[in-house]
KOLFI-992247 format. One record per residue (C-alpha): x, y, z. Coordinates in steps of 0.001 Angstrom, whole numbers, padded with zeros to 6 digits, always signed. Layout:
% KOLFI-992247
XYZ...
This chain:
% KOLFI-992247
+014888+025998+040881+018092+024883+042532+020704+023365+039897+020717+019550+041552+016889+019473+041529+015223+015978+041222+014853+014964+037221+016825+017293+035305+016616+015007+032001+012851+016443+032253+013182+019700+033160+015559+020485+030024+013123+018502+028280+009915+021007+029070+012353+023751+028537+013081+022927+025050+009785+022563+024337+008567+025744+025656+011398+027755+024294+011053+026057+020768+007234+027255+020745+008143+030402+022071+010765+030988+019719+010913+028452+017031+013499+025817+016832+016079+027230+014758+016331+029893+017314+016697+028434+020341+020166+027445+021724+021394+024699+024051+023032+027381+026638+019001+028896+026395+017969+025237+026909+019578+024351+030084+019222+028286+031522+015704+027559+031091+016034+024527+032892+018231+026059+035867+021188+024000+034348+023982+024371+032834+025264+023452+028996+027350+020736+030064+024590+019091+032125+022618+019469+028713+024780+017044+027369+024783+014440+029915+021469+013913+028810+021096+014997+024835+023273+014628+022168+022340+018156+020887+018853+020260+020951+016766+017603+018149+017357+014568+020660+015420+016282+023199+012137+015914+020541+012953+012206+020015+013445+011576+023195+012946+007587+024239+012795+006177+020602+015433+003126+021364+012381+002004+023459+010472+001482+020032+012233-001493+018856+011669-003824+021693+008285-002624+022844+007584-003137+019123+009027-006840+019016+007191-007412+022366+003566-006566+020891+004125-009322+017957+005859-011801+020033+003335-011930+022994+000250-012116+020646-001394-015194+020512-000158-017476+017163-003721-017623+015499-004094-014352+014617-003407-012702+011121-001191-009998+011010-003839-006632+011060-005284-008701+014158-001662-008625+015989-001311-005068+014959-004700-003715+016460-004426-006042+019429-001320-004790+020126-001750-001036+019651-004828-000934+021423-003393-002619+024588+000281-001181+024673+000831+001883+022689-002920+003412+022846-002731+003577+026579+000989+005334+027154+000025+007766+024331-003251+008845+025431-001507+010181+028270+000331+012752+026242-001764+014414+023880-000856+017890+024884+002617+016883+024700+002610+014679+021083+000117+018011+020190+003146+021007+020780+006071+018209+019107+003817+017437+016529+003640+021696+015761+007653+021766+016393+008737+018923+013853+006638+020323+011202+008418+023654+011133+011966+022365+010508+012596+019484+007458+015931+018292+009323+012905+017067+012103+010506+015921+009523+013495+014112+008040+014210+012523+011521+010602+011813+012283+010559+009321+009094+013577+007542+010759+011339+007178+013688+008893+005376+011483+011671+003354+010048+012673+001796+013292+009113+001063+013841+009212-000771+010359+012378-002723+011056+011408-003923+014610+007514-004914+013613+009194-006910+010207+011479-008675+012334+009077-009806+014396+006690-010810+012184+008972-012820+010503+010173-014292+013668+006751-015799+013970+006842-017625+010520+005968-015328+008126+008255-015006+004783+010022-012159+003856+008095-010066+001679+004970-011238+004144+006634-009846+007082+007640-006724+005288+004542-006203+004089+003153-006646+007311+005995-004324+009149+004817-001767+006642+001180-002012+007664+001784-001846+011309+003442+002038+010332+001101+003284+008065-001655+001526+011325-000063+003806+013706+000794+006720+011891-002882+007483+010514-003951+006192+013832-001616+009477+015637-002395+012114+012662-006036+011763+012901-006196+011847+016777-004162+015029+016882-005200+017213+014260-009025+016213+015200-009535+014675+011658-011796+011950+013760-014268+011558+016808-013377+009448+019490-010913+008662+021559-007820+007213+020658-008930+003343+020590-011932+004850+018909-009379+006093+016078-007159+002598+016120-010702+001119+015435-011602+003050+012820-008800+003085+010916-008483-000990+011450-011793-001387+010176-011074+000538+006383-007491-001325+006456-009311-004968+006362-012155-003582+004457-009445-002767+002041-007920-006125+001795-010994-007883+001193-012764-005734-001375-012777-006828-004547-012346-004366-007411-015516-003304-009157-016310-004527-012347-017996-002174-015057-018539-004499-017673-020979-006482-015829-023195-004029-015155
């Protein structure tokens, strides 16, 4: 692999992930990084900040793809209807690409709490840009947090069951699923002993 090879933000970024499964995270070095890749350190960080980045790769795109998905949905519906609308026709399909991919991360963050620590950010960001937009389409505060909260806790049981095979399906399947106990949540009603 020459050093000015096509895509070299990639190649360090397969690198790190086979050398952190190889070798665990801790272990693994930048300089190991960009040998791997056939670069060198200082091309590492033209692209990465340092060796977590590379697992957390693309996450400014959450924010607006987020605010796009509640924006673009059509007024009428409640908020769980914008949420599985818009996870079944945006996210669903660019994830279900990746499984293999979202699989070995998944295995890599959960060895190292400084990654599980960063992986809760991610959710964060998700939280922040799905309660500003759902307050940007009239909902009040506590509403839109509320609702910013939901569209997490959607998409984070949604990704946890797909990848440790907790459900059957595909991924849509899953969004479904998980959709369907949300709202049947909301509307039950709490049982009531004493009238038995």
């Amino acid at each position: 692999m020459t050093r000015w090879a096509p895509d070299p933000g990639s190649r360090l970024h397969v690198a790190a992930l086979e050398l952190f499964t190889e070798q665990g995270f801790t272990a693994t070095t930048v300089p190991q990084i960009a040998e791997r890749a056939g670069l060198t350190t200082r091309s590492f960080f033209r692209y990465y900040a340092d060796k977590r980045e590379v697992l957390f790769v693309g996450e400014e795109e959450l924010p607006p793809v987020v605010a796009r998905v509640v924006d673009e949905a059509d007024p009428t519906l409640s908020p769980i209807e914008v949420i599985h609308t818009g996870l079944r026709a945006v996210v669903v399909p660019r994830l279900e690409t990746y499984r293999h991919e979202l699989l070995t991360r998944r295995r890599i963050v959960q060895t190292d709490e400084g990654l599980q620590e960063r992986e809760l950010r991610k959710l964060a960001i998700i939280h922040a840009g799905a309660t500003e937009a759902f307050g940007r389409r009239g909902l009040g505060p506590l509403e839109a947090e509320i609702a910013g909260r939901l569209a997490v806790m959607v998409y984070d049981t949604m990704l946890e069951r797909w990848l440790t095979g907790d459900a059957k399906g595909d991924l849509a399947e899953i969004l479904d699923e998980v959709v369907g106990v949300v709202a049947g949540s909301l509307e039950s009603r709490p049982h009531n002993s004493a009238s038995d």
